[in-house]
gemmi code that builds the backbone of each chain (N, CA, C; Angstrom):
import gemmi

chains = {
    "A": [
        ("UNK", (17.997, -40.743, 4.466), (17.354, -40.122, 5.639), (16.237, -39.170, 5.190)),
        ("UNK", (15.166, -39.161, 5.780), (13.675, -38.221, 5.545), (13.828, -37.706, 6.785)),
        ("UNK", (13.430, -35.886, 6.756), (13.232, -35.151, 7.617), (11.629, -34.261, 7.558)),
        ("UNK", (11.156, -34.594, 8.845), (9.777, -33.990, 9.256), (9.972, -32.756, 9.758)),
        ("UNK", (9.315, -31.608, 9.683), (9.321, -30.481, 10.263), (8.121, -30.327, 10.859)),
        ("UNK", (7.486, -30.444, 12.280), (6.770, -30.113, 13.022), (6.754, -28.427, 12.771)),
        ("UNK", (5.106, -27.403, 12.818), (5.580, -26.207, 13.711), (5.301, -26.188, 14.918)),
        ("UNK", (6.134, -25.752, 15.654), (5.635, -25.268, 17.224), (4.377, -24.606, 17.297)),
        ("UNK", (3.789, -23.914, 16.411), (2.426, -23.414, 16.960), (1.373, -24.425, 16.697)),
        ("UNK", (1.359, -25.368, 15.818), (0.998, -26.228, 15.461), (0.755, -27.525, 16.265)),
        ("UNK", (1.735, -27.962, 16.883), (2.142, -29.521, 17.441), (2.713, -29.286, 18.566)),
        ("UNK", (2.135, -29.800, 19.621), (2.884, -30.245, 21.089), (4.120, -30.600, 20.569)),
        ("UNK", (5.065, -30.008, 21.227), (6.112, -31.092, 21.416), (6.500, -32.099, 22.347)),
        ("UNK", (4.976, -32.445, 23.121), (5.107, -33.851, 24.069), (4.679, -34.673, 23.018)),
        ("UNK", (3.533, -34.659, 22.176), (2.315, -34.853, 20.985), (3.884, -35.444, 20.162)),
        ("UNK", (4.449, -34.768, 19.312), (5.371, -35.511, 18.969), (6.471, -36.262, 19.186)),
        ("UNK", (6.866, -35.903, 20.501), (7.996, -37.361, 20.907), (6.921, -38.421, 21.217)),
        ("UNK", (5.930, -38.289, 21.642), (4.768, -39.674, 21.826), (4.909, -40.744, 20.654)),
        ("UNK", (4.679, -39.906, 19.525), (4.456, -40.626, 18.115), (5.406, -40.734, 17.962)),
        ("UNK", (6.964, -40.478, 17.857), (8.214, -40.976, 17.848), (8.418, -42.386, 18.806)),
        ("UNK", (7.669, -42.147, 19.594), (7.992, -43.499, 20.497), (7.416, -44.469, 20.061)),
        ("UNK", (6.319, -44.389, 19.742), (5.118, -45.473, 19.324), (5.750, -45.820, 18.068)),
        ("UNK", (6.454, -44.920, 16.710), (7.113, -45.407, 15.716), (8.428, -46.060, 15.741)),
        ("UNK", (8.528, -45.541, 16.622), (10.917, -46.366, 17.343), (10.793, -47.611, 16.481)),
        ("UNK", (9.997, -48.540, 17.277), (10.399, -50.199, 16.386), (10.839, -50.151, 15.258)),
        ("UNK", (10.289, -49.201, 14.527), (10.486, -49.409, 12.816), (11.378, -48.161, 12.473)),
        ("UNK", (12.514, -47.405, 12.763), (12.851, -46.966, 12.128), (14.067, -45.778, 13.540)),
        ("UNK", (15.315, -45.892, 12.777), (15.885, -45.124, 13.824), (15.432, -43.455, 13.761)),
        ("UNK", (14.954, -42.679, 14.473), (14.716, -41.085, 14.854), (15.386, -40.218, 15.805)),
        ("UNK", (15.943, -39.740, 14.918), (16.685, -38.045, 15.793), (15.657, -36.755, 15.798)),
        ("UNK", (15.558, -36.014, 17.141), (14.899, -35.241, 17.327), (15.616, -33.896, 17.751)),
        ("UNK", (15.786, -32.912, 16.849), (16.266, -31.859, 16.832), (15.247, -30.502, 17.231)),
        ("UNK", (15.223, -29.610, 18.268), (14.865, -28.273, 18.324), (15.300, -27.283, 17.392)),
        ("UNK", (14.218, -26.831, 16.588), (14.453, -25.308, 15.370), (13.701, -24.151, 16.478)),
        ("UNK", (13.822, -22.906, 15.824), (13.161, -22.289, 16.063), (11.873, -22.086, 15.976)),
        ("UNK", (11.685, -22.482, 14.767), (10.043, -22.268, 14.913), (9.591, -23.736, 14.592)),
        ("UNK", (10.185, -25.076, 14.245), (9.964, -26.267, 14.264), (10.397, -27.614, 14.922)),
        ("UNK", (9.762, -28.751, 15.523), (10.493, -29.379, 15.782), (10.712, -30.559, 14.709)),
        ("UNK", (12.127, -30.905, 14.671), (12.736, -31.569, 13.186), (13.015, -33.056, 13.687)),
        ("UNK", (12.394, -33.872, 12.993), (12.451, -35.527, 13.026), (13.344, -35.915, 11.873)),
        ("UNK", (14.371, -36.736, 11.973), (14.728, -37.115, 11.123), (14.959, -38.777, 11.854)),
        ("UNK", (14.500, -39.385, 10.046), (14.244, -40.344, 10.539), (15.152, -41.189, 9.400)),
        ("UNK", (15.508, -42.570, 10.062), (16.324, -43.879, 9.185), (15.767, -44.917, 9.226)),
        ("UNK", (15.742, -45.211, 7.802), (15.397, -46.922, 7.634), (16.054, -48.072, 6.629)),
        ("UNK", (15.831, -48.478, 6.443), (16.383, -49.705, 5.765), (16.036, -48.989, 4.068)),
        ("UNK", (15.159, -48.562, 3.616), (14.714, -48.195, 2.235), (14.022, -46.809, 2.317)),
        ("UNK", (14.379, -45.915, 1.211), (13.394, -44.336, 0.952), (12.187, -45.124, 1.468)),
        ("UNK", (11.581, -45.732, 0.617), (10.271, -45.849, 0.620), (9.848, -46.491, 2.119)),
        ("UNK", (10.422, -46.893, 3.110), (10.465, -47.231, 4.321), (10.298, -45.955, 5.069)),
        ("UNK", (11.031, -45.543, 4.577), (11.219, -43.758, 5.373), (9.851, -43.366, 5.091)),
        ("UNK", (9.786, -42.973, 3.697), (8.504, -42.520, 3.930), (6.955, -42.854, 4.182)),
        ("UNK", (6.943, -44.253, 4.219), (5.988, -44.796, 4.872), (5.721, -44.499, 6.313)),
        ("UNK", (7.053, -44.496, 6.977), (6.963, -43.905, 8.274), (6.995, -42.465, 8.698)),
        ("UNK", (7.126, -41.681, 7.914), (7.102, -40.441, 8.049), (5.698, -39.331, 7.845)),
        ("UNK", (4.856, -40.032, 7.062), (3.701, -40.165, 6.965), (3.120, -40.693, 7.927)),
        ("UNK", (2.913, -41.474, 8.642), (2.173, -42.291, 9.697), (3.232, -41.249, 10.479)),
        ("UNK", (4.293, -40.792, 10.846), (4.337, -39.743, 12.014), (3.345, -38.400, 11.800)),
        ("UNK", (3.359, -38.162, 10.594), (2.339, -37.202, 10.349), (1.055, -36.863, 11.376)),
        ("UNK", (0.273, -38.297, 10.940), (-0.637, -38.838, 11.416), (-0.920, -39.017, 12.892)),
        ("UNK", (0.213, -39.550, 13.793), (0.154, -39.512, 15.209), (0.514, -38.712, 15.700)),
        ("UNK", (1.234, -37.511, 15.074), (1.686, -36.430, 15.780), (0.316, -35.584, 16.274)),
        ("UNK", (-0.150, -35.563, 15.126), (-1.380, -34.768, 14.598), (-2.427, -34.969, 15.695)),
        ("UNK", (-2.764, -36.203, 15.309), (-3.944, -36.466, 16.641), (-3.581, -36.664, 17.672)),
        ("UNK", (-2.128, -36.602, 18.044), (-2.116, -36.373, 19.530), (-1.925, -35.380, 19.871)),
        ("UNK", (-1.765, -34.512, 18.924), (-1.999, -32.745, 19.973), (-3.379, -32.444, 19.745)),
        ("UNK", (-4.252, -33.055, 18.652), (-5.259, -32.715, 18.948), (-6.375, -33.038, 20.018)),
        ("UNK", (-5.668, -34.300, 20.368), (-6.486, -34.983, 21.470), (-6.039, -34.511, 22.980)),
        ("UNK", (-4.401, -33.942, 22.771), (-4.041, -33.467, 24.020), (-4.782, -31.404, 23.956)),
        ("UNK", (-5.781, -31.405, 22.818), (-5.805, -29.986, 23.345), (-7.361, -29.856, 23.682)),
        ("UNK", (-8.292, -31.134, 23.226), (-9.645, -31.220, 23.825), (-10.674, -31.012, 22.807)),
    ],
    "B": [
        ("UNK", (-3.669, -30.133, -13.657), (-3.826, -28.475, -13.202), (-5.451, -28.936, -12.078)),
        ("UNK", (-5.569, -27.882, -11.173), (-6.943, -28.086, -10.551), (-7.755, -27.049, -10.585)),
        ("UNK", (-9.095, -27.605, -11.001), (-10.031, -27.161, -12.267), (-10.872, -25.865, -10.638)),
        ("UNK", (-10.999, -26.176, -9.923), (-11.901, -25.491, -8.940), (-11.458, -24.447, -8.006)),
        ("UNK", (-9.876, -24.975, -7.637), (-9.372, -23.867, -7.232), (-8.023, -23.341, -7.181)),
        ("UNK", (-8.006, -22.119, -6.867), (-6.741, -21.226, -7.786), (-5.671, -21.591, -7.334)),
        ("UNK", (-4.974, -21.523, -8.528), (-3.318, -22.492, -8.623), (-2.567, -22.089, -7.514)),
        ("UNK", (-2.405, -20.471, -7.258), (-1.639, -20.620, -6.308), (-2.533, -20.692, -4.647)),
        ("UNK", (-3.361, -21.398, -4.642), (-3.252, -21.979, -3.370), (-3.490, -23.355, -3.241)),
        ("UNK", (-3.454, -23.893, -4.586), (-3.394, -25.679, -4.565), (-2.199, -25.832, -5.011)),
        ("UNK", (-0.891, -26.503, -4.765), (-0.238, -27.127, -5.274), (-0.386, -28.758, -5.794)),
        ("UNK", (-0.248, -29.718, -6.385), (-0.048, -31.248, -6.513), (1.478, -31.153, -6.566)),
        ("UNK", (2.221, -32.544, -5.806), (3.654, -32.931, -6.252), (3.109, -34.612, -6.495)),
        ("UNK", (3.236, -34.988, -7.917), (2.573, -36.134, -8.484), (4.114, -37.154, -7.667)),
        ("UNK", (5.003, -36.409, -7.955), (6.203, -37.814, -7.368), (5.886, -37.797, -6.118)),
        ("UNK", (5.416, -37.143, -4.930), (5.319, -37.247, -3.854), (3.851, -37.879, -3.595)),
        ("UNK", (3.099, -38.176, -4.479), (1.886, -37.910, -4.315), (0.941, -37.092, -3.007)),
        ("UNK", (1.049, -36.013, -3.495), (0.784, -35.176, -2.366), (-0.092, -33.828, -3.223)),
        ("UNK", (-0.729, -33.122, -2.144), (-1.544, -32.432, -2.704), (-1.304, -30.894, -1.672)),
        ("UNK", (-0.895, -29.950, -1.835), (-0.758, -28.815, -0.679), (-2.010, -27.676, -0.708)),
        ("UNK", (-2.272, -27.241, 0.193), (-3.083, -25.901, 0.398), (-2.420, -24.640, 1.070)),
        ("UNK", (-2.603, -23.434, 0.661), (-2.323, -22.280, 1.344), (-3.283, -22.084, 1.584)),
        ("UNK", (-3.460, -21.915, 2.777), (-5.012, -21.521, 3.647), (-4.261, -19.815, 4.394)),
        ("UNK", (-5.532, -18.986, 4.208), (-5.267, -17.914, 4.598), (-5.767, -18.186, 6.455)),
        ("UNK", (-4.799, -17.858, 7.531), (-4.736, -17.272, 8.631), (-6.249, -16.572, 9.287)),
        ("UNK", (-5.995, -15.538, 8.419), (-7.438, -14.641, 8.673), (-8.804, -14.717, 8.264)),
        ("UNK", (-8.892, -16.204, 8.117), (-10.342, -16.298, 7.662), (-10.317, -17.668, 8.363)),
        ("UNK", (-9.367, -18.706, 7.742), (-9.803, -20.021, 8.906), (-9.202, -19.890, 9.772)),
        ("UNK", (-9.581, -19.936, 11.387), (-8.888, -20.479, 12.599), (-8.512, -21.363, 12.461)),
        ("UNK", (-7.598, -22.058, 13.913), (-7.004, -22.881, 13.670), (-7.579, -24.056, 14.199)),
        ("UNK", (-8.365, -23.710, 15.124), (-9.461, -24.917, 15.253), (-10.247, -25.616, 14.097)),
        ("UNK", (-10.405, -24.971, 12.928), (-11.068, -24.881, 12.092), (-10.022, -25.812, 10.749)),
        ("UNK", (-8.839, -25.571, 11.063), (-7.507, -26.095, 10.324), (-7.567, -27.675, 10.788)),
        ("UNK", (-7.782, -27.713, 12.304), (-7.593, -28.884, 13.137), (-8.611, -29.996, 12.645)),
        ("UNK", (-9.712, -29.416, 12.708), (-11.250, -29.996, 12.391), (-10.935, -30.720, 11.285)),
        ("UNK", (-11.295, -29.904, 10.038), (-11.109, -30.580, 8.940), (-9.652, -31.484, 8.236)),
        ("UNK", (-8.537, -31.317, 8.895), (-7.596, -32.567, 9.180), (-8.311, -33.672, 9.509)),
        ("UNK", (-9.231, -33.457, 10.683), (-9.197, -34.501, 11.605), (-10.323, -35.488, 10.920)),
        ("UNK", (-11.176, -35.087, 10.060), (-12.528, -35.512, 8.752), (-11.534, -36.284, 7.578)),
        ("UNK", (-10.409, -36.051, 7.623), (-9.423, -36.512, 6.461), (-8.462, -37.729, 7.201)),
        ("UNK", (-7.889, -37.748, 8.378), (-7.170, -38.341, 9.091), (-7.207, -40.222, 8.679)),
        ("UNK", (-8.506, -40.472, 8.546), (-8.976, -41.788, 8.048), (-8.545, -41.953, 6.895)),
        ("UNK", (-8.757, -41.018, 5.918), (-8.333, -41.524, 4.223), (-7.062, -41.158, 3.899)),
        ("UNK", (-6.361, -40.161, 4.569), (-4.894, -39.536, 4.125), (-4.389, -38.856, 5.359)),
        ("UNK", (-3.039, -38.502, 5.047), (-2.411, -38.754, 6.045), (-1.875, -36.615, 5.625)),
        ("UNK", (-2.203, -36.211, 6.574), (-2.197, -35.041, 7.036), (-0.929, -34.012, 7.672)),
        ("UNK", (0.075, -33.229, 7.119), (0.765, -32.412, 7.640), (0.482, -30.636, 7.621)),
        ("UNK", (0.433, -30.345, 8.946), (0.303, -28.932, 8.744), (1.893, -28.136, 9.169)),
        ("UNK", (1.470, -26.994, 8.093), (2.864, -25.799, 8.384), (2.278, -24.562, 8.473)),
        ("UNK", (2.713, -23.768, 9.017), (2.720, -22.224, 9.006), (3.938, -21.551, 8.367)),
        ("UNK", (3.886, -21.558, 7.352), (5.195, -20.815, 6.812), (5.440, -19.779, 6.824)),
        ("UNK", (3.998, -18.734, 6.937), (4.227, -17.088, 7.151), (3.141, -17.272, 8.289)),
        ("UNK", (3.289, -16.032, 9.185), (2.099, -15.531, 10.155), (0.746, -15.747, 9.950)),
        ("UNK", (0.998, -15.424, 8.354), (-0.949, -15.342, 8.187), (-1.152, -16.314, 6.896)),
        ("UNK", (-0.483, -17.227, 7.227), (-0.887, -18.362, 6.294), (-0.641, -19.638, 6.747)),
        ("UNK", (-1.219, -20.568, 6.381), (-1.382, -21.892, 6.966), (-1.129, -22.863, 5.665)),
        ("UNK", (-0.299, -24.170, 6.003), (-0.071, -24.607, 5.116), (-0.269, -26.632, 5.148)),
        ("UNK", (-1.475, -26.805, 4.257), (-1.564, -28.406, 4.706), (-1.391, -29.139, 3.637)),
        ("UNK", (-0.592, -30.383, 3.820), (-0.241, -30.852, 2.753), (-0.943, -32.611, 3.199)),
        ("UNK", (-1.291, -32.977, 2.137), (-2.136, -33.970, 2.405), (-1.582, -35.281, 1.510)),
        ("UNK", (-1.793, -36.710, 1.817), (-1.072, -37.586, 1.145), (-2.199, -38.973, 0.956)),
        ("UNK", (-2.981, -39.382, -0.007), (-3.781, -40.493, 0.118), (-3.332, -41.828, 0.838)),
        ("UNK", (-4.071, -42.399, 1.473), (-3.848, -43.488, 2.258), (-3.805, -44.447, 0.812)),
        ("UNK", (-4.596, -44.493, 0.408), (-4.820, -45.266, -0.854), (-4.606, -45.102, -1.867)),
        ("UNK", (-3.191, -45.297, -3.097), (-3.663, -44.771, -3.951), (-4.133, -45.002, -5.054)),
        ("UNK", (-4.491, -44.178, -5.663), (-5.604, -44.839, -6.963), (-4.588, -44.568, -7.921)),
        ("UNK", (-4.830, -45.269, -9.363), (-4.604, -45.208, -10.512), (-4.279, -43.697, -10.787)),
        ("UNK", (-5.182, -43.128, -11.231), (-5.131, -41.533, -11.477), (-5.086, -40.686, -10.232)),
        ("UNK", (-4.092, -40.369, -10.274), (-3.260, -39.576, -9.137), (-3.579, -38.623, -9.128)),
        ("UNK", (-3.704, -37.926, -10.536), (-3.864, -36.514, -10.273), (-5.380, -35.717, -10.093)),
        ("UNK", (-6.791, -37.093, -10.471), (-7.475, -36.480, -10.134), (-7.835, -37.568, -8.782)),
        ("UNK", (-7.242, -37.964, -8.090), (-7.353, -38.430, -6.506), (-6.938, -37.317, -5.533)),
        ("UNK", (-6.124, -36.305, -5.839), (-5.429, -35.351, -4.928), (-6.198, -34.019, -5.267)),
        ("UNK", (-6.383, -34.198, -6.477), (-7.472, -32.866, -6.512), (-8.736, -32.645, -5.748)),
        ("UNK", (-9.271, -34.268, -5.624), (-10.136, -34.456, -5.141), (-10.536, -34.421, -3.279)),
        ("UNK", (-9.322, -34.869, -3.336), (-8.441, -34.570, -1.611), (-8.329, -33.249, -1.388)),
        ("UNK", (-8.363, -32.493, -1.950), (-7.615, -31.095, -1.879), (-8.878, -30.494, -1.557)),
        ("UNK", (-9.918, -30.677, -2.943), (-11.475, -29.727, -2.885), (-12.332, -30.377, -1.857)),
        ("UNK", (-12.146, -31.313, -0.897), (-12.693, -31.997, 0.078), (-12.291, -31.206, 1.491)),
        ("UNK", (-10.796, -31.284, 1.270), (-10.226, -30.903, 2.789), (-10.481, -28.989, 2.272)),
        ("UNK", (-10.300, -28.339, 1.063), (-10.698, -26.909, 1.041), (-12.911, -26.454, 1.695)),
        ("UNK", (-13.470, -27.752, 1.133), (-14.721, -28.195, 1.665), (-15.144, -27.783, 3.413)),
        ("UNK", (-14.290, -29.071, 4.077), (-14.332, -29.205, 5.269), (-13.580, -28.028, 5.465)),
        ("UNK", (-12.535, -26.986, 5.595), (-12.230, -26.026, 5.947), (-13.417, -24.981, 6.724)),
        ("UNK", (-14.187, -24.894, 5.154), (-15.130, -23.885, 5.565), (-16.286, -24.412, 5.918)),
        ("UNK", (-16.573, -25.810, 6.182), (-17.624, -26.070, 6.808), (-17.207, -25.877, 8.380)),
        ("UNK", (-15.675, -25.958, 8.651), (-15.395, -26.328, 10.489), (-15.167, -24.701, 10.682)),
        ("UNK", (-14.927, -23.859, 9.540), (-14.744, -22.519, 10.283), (-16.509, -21.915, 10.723)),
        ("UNK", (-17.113, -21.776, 9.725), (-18.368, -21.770, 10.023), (-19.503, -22.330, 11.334)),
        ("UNK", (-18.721, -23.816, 11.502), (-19.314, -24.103, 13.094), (-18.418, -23.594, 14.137)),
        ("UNK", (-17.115, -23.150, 13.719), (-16.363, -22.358, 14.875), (-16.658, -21.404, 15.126)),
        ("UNK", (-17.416, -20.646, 14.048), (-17.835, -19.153, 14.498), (-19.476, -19.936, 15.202)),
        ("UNK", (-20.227, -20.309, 14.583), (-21.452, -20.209, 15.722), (-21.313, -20.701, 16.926)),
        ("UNK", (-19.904, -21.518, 16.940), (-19.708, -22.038, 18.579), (-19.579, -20.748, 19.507)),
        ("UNK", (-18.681, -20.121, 18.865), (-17.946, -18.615, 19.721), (-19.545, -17.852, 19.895)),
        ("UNK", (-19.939, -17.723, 18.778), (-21.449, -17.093, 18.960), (-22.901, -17.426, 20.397)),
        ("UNK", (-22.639, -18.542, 20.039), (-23.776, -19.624, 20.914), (-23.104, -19.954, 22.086)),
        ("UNK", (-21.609, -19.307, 22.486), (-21.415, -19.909, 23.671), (-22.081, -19.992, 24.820)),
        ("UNK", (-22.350, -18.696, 25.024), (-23.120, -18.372, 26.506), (-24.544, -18.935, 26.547)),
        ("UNK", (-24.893, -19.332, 24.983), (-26.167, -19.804, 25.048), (-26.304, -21.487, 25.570)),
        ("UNK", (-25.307, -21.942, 24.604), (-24.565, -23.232, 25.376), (-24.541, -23.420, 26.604)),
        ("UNK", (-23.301, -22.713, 27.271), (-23.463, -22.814, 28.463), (-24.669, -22.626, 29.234)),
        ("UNK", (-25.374, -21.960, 28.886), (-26.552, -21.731, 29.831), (-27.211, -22.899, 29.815)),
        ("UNK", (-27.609, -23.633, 28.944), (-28.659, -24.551, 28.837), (-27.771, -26.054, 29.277)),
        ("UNK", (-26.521, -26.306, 29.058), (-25.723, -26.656, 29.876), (-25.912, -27.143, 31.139)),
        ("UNK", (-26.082, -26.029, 31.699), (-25.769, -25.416, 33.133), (-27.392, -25.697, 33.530)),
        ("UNK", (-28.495, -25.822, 33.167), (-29.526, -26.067, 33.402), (-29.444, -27.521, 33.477)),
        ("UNK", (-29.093, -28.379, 32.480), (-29.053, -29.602, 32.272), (-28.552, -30.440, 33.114)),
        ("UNK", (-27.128, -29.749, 33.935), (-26.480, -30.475, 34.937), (-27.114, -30.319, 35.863)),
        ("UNK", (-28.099, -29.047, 36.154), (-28.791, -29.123, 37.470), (-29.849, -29.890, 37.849)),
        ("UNK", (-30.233, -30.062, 37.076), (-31.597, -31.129, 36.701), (-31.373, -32.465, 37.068)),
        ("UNK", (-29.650, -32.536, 36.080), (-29.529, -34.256, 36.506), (-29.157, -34.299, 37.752)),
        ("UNK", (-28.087, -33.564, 38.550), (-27.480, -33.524, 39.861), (-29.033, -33.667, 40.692)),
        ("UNK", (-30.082, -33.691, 40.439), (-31.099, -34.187, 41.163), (-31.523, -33.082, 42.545)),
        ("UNK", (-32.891, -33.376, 43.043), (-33.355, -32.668, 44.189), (-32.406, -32.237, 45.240)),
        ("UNK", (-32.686, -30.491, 45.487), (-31.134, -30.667, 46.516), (-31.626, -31.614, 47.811)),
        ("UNK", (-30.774, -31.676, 48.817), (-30.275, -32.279, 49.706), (-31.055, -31.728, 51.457)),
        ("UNK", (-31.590, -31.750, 52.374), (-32.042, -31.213, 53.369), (-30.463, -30.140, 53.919)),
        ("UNK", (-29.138, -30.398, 53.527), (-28.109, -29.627, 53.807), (-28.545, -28.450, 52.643)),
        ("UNK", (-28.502, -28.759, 52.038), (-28.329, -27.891, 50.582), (-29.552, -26.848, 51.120)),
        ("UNK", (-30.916, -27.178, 51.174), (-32.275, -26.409, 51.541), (-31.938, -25.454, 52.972)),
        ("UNK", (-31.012, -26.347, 53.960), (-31.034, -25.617, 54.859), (-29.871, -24.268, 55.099)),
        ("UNK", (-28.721, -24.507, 53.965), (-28.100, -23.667, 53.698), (-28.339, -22.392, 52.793)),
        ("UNK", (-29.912, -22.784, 51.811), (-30.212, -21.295, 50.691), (-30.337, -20.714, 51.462)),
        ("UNK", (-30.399, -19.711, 51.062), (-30.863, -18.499, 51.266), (-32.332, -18.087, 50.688)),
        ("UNK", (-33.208, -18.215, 51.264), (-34.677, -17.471, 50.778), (-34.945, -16.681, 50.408)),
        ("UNK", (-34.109, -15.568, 51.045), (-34.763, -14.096, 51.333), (-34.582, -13.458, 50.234)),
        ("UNK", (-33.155, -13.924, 49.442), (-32.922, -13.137, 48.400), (-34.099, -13.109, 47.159)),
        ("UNK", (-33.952, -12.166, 46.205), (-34.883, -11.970, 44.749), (-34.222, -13.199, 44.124)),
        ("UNK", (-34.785, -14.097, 43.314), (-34.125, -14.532, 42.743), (-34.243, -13.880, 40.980)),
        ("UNK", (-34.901, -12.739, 40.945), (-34.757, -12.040, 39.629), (-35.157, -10.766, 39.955)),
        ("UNK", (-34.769, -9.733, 39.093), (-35.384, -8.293, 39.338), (-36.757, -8.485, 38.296)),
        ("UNK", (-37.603, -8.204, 38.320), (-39.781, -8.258, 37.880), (-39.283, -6.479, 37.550)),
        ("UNK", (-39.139, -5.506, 37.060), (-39.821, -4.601, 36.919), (-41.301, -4.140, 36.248)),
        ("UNK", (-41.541, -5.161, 35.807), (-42.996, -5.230, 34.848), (-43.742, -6.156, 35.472)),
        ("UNK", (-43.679, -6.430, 36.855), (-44.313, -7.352, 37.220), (-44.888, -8.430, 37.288)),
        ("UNK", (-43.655, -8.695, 36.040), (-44.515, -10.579, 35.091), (-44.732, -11.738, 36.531)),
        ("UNK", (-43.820, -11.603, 37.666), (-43.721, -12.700, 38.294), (-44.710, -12.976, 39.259)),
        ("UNK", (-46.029, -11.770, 39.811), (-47.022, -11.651, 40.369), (-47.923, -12.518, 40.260)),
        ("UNK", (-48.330, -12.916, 41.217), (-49.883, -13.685, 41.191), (-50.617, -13.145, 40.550)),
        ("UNK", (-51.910, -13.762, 39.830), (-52.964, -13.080, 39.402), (-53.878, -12.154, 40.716)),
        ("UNK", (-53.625, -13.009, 41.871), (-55.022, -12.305, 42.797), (-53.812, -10.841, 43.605)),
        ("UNK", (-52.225, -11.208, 43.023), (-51.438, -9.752, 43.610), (-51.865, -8.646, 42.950)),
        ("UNK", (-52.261, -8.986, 41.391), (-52.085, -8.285, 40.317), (-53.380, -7.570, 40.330)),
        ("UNK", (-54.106, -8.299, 39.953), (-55.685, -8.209, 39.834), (-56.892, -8.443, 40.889)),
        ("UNK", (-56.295, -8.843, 42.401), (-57.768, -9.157, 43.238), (-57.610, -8.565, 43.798)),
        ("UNK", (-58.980, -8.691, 44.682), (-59.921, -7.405, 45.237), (-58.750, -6.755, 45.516)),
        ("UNK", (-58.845, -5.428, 46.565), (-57.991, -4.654, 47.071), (-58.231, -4.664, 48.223)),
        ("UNK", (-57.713, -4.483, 49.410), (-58.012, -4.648, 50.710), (-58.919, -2.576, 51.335)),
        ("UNK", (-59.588, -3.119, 51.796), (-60.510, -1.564, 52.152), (-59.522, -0.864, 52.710)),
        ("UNK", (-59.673, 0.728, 52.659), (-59.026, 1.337, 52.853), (-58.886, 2.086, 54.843)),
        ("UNK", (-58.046, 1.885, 55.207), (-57.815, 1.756, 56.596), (-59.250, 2.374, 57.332)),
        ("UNK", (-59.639, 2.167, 58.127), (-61.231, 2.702, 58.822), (-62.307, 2.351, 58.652)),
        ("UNK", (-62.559, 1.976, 57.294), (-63.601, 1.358, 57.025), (-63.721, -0.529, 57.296)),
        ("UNK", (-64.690, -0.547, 57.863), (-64.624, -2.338, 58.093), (-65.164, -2.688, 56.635)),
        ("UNK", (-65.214, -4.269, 57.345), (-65.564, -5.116, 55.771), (-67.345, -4.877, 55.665)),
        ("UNK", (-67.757, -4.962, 54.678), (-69.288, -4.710, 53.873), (-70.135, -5.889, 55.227)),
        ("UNK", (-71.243, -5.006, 55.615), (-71.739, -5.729, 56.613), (-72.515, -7.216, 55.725)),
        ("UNK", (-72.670, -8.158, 55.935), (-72.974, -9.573, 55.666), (-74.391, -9.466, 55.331)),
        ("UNK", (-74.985, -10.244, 54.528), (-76.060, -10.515, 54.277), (-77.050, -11.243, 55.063)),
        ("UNK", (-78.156, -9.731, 55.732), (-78.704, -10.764, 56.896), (-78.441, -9.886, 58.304)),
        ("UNK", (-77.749, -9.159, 58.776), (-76.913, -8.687, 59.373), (-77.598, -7.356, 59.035)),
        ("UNK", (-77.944, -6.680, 58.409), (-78.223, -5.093, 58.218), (-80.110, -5.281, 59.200)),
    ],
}
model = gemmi.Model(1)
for chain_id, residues in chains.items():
    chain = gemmi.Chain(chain_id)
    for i, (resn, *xyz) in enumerate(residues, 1):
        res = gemmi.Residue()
        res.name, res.seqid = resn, gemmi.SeqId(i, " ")
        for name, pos in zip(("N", "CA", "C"), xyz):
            atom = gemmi.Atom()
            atom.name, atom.element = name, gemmi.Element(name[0])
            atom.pos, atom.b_iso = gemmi.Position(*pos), 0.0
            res.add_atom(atom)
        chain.add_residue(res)
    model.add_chain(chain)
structure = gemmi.Structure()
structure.add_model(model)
structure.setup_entities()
């Protein structure tokens, strides 16, 4: 299992369940509330699966709060 | 090791292939954090943290990777430290130039929104100033400078021909 740490000041947390959704097909994700982060943990078939996808959440998290902030 | 800038605010993790920055808070905004992610987004794949109040933390991962790892991430690193201060720099003249922006803006839309409307004309208002002149720039030349009208009692200069 690979775990992402979003920060809240950082990242929507609509911005990242989006990109959790768009990644689902490939990989099972639990989405946990921290205090100051929101925590993805994610499952796949291989590490290197994980982190292929965990990276590309990087990526869509990213530009979708940036696109959701204008 | 990375030759340009100081160790402790570049990290490399060669097994992760990854490259980190401590970006200070009080010098880049975070628009400015956002920006230059977003110049990198195409070649590598981008995470930001805030680990303390006044520090910012981005860790960056090549889309591609090359042979020599360690000078691909260095290179990633002095690119995205690059774009930092090129996007804080247009963030400050944005904040600077706003009102100037807007103004010319605001001219631009009026222009295109086209000739007002016989509603629109019949609703201004005329009467008002539309600027305060204390120096009188907005005067006609013949307000400013022609003849003067005679002074009450006296008629106009009898005509030529006429005397």
């Amino acid at each position: 299992m690979r775990e992402v740490r979003f920060h809240r000041e950082l990242y929507r947390g609509e911005s990242v369940d989006e990109a959790v959704k768009v990644l689902a097909p490939y990989a099972k994700f639990s989405l946990i509330e921290e205090p100051e982060h929101w925590l993805v943990q994610i499952e796949s078939t291989t590490a290197a699966r994980e982190r292929k996808i965990a990276l590309e959440l990087w990526n869509h998290a990213l530009g979708l709060t940036m696109r959701a902030r204008g | 090791m990375v030759m340009a800038l100081p160790p402790e605010l570049v990290s490399l993790d060669l097994d992760e292939r990854s490259a980190t920055l401590a970006i200070d808070a009080s010098i880049y905004p975070l628009e400015a954090l956002y920006g230059a992610s977003y110049v990198l987004i195409d070649r590598a794949y981008v995470l930001l943290d805030r680990p303390t109040p006044d520090r910012y933390r981005a860790t960056v991962v090549p889309k591609k990777p090359e042979e020599d790892t360690r000078a691909q991430l260095e290179t990633l690193a002095l690119e995205l430290a690059n774009e930092l201060l090129s996007c804080a720099y247009r963030h400050r003249l944005q904040v600077e130039n706003r009102a100037l922006i807007e103004s010319v803006t605001m001219r631009a839309m009026a222009g295109a929104m086209g000739p007002p409307s016989l509603d629109d004309l019949e609703s201004f208002d005329f009467t008002s100033d539309a600027f305060e002149d204390p120096l009188g720039i907005a005067l006609s030349w013949e307000e400013k400078y022609g003849k003067k009208p005679p002074p009450a009692g006296e008629g106009p200069p009898p005509a030529k021909g006429e005397e």
